[in-house]
ZADRENTI-843004 format. One line per 2 residues: for each residue x, z, y of N, C-alpha, C, O. Coordinates in nm, 3 decimals, always signed. Each point is the difference from the previous one (the first is absolute). Layout:
BEGIN
X Z Y X Z Y X Z Y X Z Y | ... .
//
This chain:
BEGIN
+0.633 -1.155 +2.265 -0.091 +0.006 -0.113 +0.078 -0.023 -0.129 +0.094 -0.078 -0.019 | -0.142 +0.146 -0.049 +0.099 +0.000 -0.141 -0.030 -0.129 -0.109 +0.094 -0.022 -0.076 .
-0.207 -0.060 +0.060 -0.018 -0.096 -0.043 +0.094 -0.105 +0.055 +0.042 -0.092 -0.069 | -0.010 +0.110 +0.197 +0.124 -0.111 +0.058 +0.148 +0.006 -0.051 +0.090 -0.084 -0.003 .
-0.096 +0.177 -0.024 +0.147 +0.064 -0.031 +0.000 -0.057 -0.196 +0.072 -0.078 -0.060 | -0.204 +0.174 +0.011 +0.028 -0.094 -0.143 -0.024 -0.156 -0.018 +0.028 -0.069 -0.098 .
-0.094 +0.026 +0.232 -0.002 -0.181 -0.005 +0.168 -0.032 -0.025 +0.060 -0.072 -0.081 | -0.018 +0.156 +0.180 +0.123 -0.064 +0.087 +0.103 +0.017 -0.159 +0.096 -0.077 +0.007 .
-0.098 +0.137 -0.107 +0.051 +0.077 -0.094 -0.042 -0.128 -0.077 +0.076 -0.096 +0.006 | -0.150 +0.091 -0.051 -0.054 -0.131 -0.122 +0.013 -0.098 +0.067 -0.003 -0.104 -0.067 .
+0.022 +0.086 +0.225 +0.016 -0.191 +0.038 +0.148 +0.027 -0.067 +0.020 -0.057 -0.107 | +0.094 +0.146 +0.166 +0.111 -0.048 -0.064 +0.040 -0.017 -0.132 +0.107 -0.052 -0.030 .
-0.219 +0.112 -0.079 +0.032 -0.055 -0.128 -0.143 -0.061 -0.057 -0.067 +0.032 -0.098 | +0.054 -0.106 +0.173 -0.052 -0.162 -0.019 -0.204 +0.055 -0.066 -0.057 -0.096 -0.053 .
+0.003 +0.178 +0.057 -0.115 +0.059 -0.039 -0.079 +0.015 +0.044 -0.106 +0.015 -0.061 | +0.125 -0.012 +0.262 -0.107 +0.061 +0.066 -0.142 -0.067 -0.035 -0.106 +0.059 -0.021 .
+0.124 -0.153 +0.020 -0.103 -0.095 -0.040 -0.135 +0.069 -0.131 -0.109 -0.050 -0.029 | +0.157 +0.144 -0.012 -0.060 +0.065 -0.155 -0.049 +0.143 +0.074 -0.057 +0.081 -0.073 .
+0.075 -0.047 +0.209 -0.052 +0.100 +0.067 -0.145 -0.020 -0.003 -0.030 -0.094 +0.073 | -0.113 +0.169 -0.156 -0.130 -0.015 +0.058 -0.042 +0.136 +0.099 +0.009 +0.122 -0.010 .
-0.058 -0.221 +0.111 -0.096 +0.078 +0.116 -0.141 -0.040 -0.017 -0.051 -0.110 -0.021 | -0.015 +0.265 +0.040 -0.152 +0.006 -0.031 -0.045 +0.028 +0.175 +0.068 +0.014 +0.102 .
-0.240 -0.013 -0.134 -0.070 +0.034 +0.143 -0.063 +0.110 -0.041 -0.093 +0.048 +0.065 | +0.147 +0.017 -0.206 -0.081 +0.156 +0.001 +0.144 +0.074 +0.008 +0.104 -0.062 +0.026 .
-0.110 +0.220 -0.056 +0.045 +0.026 -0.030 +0.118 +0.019 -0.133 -0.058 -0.032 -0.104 | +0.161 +0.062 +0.085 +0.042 +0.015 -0.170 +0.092 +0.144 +0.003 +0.095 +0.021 -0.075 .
-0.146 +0.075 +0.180 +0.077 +0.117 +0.021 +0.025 +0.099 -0.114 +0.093 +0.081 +0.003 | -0.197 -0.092 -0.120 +0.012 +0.055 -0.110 +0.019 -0.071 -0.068 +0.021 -0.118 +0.028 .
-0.021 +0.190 -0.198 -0.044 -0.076 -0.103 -0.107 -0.039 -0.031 -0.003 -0.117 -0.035 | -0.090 +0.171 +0.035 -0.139 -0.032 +0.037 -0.028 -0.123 +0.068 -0.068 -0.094 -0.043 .
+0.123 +0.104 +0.147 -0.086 -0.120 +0.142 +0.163 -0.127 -0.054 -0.016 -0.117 +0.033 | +0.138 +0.148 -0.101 +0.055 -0.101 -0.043 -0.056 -0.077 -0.070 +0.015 -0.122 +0.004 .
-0.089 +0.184 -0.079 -0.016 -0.080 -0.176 -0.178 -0.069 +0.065 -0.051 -0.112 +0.000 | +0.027 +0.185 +0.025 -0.147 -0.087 +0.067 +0.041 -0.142 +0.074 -0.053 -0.109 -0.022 .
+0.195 +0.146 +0.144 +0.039 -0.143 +0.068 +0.065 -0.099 -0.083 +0.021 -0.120 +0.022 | +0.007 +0.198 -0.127 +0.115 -0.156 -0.108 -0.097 +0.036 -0.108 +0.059 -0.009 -0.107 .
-0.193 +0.048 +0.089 -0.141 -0.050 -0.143 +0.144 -0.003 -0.127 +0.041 -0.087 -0.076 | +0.004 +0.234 +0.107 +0.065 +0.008 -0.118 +0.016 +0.162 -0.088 +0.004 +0.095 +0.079 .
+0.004 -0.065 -0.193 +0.002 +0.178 -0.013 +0.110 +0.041 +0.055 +0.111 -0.051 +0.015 | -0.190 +0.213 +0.030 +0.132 +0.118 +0.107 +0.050 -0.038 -0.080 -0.004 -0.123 +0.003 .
+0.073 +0.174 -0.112 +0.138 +0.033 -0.047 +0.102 -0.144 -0.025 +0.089 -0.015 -0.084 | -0.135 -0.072 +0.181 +0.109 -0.121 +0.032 +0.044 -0.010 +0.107 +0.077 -0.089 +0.037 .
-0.139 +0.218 +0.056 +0.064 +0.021 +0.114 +0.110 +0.065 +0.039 -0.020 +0.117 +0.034 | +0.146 -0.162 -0.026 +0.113 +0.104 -0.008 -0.009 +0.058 +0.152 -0.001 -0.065 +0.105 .
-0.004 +0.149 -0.115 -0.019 +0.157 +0.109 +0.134 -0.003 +0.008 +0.071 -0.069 -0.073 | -0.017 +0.173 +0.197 +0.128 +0.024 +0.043 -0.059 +0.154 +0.070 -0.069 +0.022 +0.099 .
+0.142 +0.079 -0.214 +0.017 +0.133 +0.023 +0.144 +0.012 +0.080 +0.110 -0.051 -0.025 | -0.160 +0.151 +0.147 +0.103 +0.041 +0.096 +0.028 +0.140 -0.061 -0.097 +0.059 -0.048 .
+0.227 +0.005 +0.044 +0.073 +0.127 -0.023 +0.110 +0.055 +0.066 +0.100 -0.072 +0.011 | -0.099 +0.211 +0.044 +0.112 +0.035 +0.024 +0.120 +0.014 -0.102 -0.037 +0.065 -0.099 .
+0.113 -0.089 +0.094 +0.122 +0.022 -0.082 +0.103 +0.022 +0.070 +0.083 -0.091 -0.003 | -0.046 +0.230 +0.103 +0.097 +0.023 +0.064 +0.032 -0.081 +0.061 -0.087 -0.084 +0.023 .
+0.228 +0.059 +0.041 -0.024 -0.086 +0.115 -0.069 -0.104 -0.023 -0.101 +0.016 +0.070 | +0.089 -0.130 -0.133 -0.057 -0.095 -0.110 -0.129 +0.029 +0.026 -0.050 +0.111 +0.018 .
-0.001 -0.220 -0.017 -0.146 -0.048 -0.036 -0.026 -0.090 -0.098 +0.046 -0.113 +0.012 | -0.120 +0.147 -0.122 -0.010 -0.096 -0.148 -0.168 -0.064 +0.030 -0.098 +0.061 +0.043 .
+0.106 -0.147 -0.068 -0.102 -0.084 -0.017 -0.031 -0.070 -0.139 +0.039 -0.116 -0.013 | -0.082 +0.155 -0.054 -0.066 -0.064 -0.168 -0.150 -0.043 +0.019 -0.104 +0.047 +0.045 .
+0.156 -0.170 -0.109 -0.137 -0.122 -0.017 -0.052 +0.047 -0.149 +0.068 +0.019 -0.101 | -0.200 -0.008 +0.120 -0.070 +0.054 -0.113 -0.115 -0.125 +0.005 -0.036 -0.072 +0.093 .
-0.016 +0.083 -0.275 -0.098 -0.100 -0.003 -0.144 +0.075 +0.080 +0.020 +0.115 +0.039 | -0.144 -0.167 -0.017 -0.059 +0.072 +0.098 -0.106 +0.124 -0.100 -0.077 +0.075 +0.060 .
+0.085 -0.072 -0.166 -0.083 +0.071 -0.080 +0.126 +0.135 -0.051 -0.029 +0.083 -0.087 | +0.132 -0.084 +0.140 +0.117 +0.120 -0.036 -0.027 +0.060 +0.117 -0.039 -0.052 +0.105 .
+0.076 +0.227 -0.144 +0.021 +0.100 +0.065 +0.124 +0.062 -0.018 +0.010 -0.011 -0.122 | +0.084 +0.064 +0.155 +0.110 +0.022 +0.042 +0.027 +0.166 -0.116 -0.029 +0.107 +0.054 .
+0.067 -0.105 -0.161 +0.024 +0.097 -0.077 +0.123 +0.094 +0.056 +0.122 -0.019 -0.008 | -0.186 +0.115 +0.059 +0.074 +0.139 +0.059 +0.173 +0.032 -0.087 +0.114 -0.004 +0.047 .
-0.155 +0.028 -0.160 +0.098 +0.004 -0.095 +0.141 -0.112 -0.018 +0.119 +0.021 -0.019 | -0.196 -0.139 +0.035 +0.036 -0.091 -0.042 +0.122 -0.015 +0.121 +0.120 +0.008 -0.028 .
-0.177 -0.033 +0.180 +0.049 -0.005 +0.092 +0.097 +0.103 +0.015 +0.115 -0.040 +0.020 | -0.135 +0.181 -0.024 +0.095 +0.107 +0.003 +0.108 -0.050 -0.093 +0.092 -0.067 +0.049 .
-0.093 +0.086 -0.146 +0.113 -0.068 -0.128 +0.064 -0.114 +0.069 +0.101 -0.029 -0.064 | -0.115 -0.047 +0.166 +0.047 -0.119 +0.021 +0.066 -0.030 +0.143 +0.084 -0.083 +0.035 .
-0.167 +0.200 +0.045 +0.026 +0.024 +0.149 +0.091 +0.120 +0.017 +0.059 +0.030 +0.103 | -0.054 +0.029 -0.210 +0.041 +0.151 +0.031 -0.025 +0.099 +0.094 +0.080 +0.084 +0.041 .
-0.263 -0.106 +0.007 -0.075 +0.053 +0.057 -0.174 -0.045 +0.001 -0.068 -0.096 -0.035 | +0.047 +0.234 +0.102 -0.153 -0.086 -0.005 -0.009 -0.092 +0.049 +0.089 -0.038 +0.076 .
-0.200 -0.036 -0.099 -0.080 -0.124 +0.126 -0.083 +0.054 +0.106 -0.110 +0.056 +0.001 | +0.203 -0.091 +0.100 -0.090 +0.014 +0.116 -0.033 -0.158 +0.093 +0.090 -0.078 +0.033 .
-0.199 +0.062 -0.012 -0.025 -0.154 +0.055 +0.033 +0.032 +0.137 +0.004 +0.120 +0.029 | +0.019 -0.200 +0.056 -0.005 -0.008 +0.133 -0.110 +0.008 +0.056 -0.096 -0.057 -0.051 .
+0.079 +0.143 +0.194 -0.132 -0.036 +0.071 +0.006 -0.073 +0.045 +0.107 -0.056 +0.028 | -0.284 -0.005 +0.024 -0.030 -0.142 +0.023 +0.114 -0.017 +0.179 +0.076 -0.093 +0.027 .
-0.097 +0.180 +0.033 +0.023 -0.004 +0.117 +0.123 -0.064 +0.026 +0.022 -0.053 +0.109 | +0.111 +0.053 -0.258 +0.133 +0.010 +0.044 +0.061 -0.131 -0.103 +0.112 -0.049 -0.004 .
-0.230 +0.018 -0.072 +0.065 -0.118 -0.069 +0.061 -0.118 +0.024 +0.058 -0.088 -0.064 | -0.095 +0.118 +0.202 -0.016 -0.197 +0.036 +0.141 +0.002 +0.079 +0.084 -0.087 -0.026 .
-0.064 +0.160 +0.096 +0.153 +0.067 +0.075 +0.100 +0.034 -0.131 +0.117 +0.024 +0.031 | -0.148 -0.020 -0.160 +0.102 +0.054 -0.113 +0.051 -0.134 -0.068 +0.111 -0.053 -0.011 .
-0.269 +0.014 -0.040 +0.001 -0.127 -0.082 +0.055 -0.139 +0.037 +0.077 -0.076 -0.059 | -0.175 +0.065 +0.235 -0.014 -0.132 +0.042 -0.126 -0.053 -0.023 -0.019 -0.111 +0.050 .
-0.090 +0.172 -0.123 -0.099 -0.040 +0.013 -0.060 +0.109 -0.003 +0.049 +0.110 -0.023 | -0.219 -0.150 +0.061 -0.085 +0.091 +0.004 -0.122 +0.019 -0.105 -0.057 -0.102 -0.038 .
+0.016 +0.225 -0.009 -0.132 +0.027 -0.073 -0.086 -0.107 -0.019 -0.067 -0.053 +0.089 | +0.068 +0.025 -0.201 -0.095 -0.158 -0.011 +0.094 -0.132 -0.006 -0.018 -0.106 -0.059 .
+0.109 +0.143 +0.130 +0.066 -0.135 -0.050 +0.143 +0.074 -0.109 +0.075 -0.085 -0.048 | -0.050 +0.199 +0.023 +0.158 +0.013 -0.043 +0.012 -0.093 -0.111 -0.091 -0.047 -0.069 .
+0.226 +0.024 +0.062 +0.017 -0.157 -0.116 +0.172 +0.033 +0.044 +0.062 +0.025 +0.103 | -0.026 -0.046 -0.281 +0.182 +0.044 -0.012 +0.022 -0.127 +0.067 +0.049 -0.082 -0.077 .
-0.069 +0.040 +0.192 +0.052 -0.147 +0.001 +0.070 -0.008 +0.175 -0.073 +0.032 +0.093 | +0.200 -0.072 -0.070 +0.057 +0.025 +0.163 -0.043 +0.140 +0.082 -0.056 +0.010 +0.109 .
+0.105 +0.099 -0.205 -0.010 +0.152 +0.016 +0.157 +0.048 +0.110 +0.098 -0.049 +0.055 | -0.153 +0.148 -0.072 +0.072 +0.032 +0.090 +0.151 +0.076 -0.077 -0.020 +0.062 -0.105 .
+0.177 -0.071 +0.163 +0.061 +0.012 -0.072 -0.003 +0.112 -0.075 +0.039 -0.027 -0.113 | -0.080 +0.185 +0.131 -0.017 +0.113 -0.067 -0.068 -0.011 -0.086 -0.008 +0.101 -0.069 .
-0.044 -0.178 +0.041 -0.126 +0.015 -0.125 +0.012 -0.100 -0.129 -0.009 -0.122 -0.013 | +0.035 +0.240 -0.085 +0.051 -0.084 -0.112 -0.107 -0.037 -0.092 -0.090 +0.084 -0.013 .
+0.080 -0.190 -0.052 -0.147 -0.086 -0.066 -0.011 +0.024 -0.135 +0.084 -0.075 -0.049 | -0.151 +0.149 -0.061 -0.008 -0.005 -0.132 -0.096 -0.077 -0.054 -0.102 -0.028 +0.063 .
+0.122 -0.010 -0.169 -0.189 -0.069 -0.067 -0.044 +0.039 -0.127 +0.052 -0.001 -0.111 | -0.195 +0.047 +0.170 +0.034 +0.099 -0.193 -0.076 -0.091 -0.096 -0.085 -0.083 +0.031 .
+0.136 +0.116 -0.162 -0.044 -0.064 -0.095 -0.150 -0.052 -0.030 -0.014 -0.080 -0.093 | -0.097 +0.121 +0.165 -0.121 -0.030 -0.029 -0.062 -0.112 +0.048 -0.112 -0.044 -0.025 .
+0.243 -0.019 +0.135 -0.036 -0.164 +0.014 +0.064 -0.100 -0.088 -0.019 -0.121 +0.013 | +0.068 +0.155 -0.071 +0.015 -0.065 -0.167 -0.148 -0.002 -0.087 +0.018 -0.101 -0.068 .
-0.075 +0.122 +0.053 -0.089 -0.065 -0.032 -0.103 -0.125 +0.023 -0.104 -0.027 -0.061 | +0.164 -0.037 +0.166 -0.091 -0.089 +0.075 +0.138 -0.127 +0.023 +0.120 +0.017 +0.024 .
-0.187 -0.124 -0.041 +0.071 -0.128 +0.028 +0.046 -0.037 +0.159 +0.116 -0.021 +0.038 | -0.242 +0.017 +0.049 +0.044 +0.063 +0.155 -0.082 +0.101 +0.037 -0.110 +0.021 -0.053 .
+0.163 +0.051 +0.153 -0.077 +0.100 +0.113 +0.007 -0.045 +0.123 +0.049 -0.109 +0.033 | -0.094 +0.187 +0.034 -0.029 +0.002 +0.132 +0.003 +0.105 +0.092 -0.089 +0.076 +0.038 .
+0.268 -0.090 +0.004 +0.022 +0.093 +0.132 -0.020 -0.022 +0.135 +0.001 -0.120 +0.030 | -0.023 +0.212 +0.079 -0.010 -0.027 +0.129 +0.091 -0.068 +0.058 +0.115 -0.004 -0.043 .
-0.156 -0.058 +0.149 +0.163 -0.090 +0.109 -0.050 +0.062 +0.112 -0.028 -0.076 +0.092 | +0.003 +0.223 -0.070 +0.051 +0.053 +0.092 -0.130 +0.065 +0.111 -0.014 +0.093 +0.079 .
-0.052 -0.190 -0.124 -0.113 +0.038 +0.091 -0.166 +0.051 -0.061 -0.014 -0.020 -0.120 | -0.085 +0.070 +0.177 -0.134 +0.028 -0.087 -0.093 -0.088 -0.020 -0.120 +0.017 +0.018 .
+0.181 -0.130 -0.062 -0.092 -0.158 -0.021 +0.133 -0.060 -0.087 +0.031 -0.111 +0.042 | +0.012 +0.135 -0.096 +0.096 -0.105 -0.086 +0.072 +0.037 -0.080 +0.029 +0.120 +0.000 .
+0.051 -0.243 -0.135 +0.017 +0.033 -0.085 +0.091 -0.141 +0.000 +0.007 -0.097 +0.075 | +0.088 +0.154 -0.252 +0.052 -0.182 -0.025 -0.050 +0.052 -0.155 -0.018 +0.115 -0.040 .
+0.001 -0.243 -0.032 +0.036 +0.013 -0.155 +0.148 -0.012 -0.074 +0.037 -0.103 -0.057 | +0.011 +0.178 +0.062 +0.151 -0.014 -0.124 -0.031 +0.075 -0.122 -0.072 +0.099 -0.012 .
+0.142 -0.166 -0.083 +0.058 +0.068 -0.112 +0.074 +0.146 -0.009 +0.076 +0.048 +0.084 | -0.108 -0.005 -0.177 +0.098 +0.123 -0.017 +0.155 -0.036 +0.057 +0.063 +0.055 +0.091 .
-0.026 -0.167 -0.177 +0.135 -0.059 +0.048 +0.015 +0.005 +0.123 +0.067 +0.091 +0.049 | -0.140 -0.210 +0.047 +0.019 -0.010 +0.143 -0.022 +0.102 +0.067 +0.067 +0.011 +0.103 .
-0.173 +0.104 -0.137 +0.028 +0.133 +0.073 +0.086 +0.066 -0.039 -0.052 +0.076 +0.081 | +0.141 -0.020 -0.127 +0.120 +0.018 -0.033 +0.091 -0.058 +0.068 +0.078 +0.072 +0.061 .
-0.064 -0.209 -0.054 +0.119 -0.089 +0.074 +0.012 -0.002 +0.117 +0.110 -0.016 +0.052 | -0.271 +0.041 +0.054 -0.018 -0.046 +0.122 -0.002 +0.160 +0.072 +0.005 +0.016 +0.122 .
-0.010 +0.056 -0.187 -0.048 +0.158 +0.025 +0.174 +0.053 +0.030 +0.027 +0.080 +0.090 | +0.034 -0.116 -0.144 +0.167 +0.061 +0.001 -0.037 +0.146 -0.060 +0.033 +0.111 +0.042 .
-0.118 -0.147 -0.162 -0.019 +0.189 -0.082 +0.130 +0.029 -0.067 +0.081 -0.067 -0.064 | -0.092 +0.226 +0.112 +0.186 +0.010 -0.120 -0.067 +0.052 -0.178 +0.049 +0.075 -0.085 .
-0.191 -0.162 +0.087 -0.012 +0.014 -0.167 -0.141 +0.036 -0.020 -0.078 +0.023 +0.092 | +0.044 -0.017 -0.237 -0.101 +0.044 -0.037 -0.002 +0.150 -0.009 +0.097 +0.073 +0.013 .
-0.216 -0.039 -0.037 +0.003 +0.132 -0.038 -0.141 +0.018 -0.076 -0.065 -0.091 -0.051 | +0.036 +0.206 +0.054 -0.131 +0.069 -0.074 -0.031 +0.112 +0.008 +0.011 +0.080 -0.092 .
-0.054 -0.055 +0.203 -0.082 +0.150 +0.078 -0.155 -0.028 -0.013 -0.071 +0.087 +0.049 | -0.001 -0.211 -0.117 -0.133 +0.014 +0.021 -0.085 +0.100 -0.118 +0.052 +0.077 -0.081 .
-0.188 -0.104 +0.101 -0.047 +0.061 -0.065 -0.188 -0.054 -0.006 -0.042 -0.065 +0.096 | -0.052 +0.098 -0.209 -0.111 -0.044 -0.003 -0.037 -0.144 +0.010 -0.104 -0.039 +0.052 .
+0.205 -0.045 -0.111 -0.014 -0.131 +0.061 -0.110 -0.026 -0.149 +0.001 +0.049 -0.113 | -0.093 -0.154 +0.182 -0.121 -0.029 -0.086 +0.050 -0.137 -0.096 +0.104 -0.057 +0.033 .
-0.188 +0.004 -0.159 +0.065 -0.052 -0.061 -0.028 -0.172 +0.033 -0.108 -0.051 +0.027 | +0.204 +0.000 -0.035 -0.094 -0.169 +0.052 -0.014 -0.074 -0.185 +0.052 +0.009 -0.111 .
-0.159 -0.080 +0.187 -0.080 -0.108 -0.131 +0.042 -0.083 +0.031 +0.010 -0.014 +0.122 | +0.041 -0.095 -0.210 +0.015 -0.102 -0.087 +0.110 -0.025 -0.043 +0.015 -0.092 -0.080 .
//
């Protein structure tokens, strides 16, 4: 189970403890933000992509959609996502839980700029019931991303 594997990942750098498990679902953004009574777009999502041999994975805030353009200019191809069937054998985890977090070695981690707007978010640990809270910072640090980027698009505006 892939939640064991990202336990096993955050016990060795001292965090597991900041892992939350729900009794509903959090397979979307939707059924996330309902289990942590917080808005989608603090849910950082983890988009799966082919990228030649490579598999890219970019954490998006949960109210971004993935700008065609943007991505081409940056991938030096289209976006194509992975099917559900083959992620979990690519990634290390499966549909509902993917999370840049104790991936599998082919798959390289980006984070795009639209979780900068938020003090923390909330990515998956692996499974379709859970989440941790980090910072932009700590997702970045704990993720092993090789950087930011900015392929999103339509991101809505936050108040206050």
């Amino acid at each position: 189970m892939s939640i064991e594997r990202v336990r096993h990942y955050f016990k060795e750098l001292g965090i597991d403890d900041r892992i939350l498990e729900f009794d509903v679902s959090s397979a979307t953004v939707e059924l996330a933000a309902r289990a942590l009574n917080c808005e989608e777009c603090r849910i950082a999502k983890t988009l799966s992509f082919h990228a030649g041999e490579k598999i890219v994975l970019i954490v998006t805030a949960g109210d971004a959609r993935i700008d065609n353009a943007k991505y081409k200019s940056r991938f030096g191809k289209k976006a194509k996502m992975l099917a559900p069937e083959e992620t979990e054998s690519l990634i290390g985890h499966a549909v509902g839980g993917v999370c840049p977090f104790a991936v599998n070695d082919n798959a390289e981690v980006y984070l795009d700029v639209s979780l900068n707007r938020f003090q923390t978010v909330f990515p998956a640990c692996g499974s379709s019931n859970s989440a941790i809270e980090l910072t932009p910072a700590e997702l970045e640090k704990y993720s092993n991303s090789l950087g930011w980027i900015d392929v999103c698009k339509d991101l809505q505006p936050i108040e206050g």
